[in-house]
C-alpha positions as CSV (number, residue, x, y, z in Angstrom):
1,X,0.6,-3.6,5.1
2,X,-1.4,-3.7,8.3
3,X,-3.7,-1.1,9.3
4,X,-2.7,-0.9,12.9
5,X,-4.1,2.3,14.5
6,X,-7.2,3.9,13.5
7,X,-8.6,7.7,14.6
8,X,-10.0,10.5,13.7
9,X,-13.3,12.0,13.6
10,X,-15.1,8.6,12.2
11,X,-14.3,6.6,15.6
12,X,-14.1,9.6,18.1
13,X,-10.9,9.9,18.3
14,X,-8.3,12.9,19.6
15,X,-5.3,12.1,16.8
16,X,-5.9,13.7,13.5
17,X,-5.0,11.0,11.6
18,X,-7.7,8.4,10.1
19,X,-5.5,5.4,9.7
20,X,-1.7,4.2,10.4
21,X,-0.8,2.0,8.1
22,X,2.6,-0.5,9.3
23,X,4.6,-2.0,6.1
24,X,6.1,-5.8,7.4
25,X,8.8,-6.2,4.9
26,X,11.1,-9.0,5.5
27,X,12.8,-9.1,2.2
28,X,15.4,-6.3,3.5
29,X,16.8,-9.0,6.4
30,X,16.2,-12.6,5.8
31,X,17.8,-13.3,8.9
32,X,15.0,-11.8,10.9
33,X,11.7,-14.0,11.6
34,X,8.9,-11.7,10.4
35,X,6.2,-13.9,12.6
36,X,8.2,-13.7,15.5
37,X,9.0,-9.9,15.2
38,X,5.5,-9.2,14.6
39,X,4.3,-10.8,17.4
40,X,6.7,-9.4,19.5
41,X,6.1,-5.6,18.2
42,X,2.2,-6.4,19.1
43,X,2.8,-7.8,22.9
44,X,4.7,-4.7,23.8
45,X,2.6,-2.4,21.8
46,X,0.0,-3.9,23.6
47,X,1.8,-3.8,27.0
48,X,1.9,-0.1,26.6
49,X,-1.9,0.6,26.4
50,X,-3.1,2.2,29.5
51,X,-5.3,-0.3,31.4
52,X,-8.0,1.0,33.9
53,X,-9.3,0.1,37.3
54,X,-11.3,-3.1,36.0
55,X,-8.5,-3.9,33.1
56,X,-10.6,-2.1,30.4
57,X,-8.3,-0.1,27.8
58,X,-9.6,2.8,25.8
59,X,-7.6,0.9,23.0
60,X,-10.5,-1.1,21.6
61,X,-10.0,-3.7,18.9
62,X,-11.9,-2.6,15.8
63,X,-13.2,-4.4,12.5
64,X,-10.5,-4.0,10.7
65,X,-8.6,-5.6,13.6
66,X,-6.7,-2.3,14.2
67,X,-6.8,-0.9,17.6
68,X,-8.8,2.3,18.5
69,X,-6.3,5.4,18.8
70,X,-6.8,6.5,22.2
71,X,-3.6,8.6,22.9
72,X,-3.8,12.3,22.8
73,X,-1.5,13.2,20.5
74,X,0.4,11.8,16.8
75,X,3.6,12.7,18.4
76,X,2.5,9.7,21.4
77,X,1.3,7.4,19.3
78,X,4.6,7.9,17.1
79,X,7.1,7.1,20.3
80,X,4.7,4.2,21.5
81,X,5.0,2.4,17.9
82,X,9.1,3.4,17.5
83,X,9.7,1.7,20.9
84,X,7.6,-1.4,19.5
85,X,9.2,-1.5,16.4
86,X,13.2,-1.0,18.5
87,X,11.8,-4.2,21.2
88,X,10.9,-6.2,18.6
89,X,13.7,-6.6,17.3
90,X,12.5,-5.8,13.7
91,X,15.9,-3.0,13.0
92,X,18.5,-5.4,14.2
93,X,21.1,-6.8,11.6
94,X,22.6,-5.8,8.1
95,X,19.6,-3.6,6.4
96,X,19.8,-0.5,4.6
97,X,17.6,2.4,4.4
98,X,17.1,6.2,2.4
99,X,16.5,8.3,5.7
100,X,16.2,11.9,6.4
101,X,18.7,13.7,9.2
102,X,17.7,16.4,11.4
103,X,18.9,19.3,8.6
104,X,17.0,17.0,5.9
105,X,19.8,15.7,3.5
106,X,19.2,12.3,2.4
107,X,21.3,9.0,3.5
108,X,20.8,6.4,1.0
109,X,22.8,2.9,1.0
110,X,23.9,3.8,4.7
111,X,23.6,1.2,7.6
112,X,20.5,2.4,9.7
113,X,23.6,2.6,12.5
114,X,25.9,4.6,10.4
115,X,23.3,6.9,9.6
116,X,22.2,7.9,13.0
117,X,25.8,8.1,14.2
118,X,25.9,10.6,11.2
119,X,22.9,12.3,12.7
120,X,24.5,12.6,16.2
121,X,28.1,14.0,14.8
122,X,26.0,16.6,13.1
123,X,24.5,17.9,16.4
């Protein structure tokens, strides 16, 4: 478990959320290289950090080596990490998952695919 963003009133932040927590968990794939993946989901996270006029980002390494939560909202900082996590190529191959669809009924055992194809004949 890696604290990866950090906000909230203690560090001046705009997100309502203190901490957000990412669980690495290779034991669902061993085909995947959980080093490599992680590295990969931090380069684009990183890539995705607004950078100013001097190359200074509001995203600020803290103690805790998690970054400083500068984007406005939970919702952003949700899509920014998703994306990471999609690039990465942490999701790819064989895994299964217990996920909720849009009208909130459960999908255990299912393919990650199978469930979101689920999620799109629903609509």
């Amino acid at each position: 478990m890696v604290n990866l963003l950090s906000g909230g009133k203690s560090v001046n932040s705009g997100c309502k959320f203190t901490n957000f927590y990412l669980i690495v968990d290779g034991s669902l794939n061993s085909e995947i290289s959980v080093p490599s993946s992680f590295r990969a989901f931090l380069v684009h996270l990183r890539s995705k950090f607004p950078v100013g006029k001097g190359g200074d980002s509001a995203f600020k390494v803290l103690a805790d080596s998690s970054f400083f939560n500068a984007y406005p909202t939970v919702a952003e900082s949700f899509r920014v990490i998703e994306e990471a996590i999609s690039v990465s190529g942490a999701n790819e191959g064989p895994s299964t998952t217990e996920s909720v669809n849009r009208t909130g009924t459960a999908l255990s055992g299912q393919s990650k695919k199978s469930a979101k194809n689920k999620a799109a004949a629903d609509q």
